[in-house]
OpenMM code with the backbone's topology and positions (N, CA, C; nanometers):
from openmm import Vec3, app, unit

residues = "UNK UNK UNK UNK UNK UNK UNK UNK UNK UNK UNK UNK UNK UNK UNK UNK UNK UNK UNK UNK UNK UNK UNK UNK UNK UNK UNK UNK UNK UNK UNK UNK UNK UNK UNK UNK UNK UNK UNK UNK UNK UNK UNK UNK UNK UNK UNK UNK UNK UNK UNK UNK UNK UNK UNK UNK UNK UNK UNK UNK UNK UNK UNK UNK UNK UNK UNK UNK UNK UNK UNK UNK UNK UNK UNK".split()
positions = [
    Vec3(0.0844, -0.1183, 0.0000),
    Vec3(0.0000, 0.0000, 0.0000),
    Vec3(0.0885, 0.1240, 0.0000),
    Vec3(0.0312, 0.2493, -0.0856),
    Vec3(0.1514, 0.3342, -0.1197),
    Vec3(0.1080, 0.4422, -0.0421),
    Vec3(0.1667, 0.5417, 0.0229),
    Vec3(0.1155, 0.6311, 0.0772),
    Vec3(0.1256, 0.7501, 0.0019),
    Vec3(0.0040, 0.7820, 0.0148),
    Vec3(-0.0173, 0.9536, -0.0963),
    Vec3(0.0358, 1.0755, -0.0117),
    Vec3(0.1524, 1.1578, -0.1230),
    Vec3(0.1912, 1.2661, -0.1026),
    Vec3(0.0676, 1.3783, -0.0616),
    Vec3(0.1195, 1.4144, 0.0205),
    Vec3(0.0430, 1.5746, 0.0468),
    Vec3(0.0219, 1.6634, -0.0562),
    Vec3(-0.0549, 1.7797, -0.0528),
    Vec3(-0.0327, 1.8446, -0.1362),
    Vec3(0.1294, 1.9450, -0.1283),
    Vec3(0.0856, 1.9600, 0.0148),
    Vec3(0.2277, 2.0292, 0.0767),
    Vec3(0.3599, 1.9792, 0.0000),
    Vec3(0.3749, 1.8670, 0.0492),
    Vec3(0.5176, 1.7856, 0.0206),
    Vec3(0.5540, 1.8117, -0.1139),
    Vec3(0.4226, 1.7548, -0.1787),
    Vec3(0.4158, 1.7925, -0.3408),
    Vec3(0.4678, 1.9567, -0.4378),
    Vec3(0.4487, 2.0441, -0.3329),
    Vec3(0.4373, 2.1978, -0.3816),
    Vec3(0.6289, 2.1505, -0.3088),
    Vec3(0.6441, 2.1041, -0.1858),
    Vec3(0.7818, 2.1331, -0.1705),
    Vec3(0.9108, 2.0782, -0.2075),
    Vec3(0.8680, 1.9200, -0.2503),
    Vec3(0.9720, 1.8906, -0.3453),
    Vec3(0.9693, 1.9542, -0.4991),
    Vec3(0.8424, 2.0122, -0.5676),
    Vec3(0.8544, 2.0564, -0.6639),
    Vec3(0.9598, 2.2018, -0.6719),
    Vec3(0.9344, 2.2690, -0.5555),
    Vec3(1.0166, 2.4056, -0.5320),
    Vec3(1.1324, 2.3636, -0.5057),
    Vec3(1.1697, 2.2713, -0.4291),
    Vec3(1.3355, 2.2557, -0.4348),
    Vec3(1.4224, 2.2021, -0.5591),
    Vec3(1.3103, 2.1416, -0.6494),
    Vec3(1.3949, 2.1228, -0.7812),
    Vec3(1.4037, 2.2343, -0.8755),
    Vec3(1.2919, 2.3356, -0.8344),
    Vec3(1.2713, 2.4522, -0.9244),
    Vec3(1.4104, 2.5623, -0.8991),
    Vec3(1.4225, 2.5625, -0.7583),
    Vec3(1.4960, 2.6387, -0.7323),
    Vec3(1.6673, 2.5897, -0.7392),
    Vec3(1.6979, 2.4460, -0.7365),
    Vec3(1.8067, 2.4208, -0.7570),
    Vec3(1.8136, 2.4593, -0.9092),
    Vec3(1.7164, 2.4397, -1.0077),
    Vec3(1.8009, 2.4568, -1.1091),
    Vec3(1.7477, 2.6033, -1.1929),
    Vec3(1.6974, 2.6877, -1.0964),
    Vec3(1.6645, 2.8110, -1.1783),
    Vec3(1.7055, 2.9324, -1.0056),
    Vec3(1.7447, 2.8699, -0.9618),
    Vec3(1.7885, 2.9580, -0.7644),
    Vec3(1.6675, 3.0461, -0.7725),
    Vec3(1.6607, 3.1371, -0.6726),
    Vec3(1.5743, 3.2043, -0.6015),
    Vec3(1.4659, 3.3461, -0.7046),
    Vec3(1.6025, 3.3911, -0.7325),
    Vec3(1.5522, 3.5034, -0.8951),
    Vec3(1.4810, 3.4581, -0.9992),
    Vec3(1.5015, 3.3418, -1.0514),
    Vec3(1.5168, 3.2733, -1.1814),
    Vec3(1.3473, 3.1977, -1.0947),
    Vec3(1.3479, 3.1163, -1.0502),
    Vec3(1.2245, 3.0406, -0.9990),
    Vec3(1.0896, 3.1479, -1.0225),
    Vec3(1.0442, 3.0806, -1.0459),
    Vec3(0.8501, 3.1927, -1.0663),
    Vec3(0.7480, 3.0455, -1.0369),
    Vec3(0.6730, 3.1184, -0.9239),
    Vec3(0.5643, 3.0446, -0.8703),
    Vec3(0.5000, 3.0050, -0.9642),
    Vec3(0.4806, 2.9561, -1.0815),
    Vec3(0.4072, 2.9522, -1.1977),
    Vec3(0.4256, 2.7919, -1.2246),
    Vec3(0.6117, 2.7945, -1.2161),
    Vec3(0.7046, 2.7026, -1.2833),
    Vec3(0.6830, 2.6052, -1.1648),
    Vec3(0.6668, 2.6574, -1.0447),
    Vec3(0.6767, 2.5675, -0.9162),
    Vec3(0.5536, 2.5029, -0.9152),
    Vec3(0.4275, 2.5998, -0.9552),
    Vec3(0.2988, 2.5066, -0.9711),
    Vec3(0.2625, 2.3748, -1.0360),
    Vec3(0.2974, 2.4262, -1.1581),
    Vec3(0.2777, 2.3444, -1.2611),
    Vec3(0.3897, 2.2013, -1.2526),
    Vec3(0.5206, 2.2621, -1.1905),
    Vec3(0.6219, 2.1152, -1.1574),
    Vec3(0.5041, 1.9965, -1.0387),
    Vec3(0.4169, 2.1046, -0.9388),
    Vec3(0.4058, 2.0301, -0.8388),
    Vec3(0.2349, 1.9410, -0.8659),
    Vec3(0.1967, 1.9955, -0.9904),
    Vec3(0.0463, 1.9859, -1.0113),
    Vec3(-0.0670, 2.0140, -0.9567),
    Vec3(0.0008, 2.1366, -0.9295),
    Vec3(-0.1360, 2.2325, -0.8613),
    Vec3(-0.1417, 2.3553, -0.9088),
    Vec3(-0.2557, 2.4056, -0.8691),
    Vec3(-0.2639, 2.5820, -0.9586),
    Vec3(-0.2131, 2.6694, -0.8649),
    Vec3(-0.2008, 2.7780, -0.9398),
    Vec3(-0.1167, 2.9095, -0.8748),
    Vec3(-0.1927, 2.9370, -0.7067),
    Vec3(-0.3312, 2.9267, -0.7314),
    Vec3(-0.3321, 2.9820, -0.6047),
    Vec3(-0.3789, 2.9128, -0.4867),
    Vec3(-0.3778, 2.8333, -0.5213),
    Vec3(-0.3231, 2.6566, -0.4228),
    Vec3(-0.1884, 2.7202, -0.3497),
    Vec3(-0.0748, 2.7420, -0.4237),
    Vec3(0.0439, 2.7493, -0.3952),
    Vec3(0.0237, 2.8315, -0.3198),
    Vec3(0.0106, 2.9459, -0.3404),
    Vec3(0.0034, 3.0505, -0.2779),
    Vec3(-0.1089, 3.0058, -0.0823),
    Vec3(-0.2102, 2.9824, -0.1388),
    Vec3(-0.2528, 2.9760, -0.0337),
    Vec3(-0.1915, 2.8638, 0.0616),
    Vec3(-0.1096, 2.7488, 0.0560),
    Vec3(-0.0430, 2.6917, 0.1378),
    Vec3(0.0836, 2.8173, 0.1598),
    Vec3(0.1525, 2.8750, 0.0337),
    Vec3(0.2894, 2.9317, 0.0960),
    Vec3(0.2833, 3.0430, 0.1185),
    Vec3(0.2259, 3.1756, 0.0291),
    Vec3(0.1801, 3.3149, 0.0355),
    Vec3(0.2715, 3.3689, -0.0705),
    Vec3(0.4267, 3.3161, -0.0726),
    Vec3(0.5143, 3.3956, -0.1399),
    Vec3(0.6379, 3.3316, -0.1771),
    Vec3(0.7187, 3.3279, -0.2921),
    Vec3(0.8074, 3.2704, -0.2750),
    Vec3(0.9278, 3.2906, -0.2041),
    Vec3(0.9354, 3.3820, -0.1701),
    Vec3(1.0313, 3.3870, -0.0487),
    Vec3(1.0005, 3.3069, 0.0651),
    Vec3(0.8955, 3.2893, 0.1127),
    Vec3(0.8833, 3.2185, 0.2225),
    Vec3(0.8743, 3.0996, 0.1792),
    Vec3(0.7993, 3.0017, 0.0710),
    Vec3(0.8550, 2.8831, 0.0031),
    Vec3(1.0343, 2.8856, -0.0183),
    Vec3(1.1038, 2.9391, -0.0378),
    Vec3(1.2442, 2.9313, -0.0534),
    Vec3(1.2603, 2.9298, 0.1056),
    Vec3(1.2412, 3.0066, 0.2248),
    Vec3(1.2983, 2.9849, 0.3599),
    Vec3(1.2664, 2.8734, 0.4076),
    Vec3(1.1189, 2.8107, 0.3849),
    Vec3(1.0937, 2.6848, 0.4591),
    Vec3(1.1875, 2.5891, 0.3828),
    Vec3(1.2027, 2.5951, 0.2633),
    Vec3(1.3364, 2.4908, 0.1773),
    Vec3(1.4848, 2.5008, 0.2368),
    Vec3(1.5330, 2.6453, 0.2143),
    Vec3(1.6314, 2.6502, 0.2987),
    Vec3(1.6448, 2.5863, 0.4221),
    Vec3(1.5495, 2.6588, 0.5623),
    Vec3(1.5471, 2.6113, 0.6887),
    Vec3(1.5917, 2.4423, 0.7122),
    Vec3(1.4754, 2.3655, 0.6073),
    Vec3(1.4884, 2.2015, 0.5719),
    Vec3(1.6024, 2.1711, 0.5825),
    Vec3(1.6767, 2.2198, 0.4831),
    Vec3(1.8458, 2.1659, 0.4075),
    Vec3(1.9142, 2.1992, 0.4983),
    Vec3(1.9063, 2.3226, 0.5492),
    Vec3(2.0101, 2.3386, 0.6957),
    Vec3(1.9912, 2.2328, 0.7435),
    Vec3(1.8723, 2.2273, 0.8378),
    Vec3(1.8791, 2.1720, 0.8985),
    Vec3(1.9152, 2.0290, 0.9290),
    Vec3(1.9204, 1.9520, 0.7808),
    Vec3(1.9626, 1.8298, 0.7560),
    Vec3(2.1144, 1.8228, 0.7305),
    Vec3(2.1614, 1.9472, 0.7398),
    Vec3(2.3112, 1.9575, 0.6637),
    Vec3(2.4019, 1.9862, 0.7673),
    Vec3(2.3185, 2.0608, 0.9082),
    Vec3(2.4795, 2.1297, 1.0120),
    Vec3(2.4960, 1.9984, 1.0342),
    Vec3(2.4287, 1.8569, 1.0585),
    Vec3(2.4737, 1.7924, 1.1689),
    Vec3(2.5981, 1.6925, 1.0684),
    Vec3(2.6308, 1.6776, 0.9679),
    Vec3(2.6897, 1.6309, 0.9298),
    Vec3(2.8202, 1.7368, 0.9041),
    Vec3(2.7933, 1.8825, 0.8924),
    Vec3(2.8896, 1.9821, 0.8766),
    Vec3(3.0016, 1.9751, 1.0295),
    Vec3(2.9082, 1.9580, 1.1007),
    Vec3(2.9316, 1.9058, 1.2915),
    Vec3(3.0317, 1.7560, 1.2479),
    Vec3(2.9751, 1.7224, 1.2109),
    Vec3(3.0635, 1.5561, 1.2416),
    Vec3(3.2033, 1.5753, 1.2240),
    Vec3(3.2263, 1.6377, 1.0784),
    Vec3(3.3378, 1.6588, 0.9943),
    Vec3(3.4348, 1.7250, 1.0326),
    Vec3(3.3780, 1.8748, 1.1423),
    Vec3(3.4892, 1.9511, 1.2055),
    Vec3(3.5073, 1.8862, 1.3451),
    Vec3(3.4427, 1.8092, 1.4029),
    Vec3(3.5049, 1.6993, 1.4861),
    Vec3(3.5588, 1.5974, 1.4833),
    Vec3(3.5620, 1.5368, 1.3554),
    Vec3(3.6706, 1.4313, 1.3283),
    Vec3(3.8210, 1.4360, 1.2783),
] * unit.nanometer
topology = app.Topology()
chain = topology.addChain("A")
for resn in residues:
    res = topology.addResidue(resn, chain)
    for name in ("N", "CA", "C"):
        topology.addAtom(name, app.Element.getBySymbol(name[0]), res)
């Protein structure tokens, strides 16, 4: 049994591929919709803006990234 993506998850892996390969300037909520299969103001109404879709992405990746950045300057 497969478990169904959110819509959320859906809008946020679509924005982190949008933005790796077009970064923060280049990305347009449009491109992020249509990657994630939802309409513009879906997006919007889960995120409001893409800046704040780019911080909750950022925040993510940090946060998955000091603890290994940690390991490295302690070994």
């Amino acid at each position: 049994m497969t478990k169904d993506i959110s819509t959320e998850e859906k809008i946020l892996a679509a924005a982190k591929k949008i933005f790796m390969r077009d970064g923060l300037q280049g990305a347009r909520m449009d491109d992020i919709a249509e990657e994630a299969g939802v309409n513009k103001a879906l997006l919007h109404y889960y995120f409001r803006s893409k800046q704040k879709l780019f911080d909750i992405i950022f925040q993510e990746t940090k946060s998955k990234m000091l603890p290994r950045v940690k390991e490295i300057f302690e070994s």
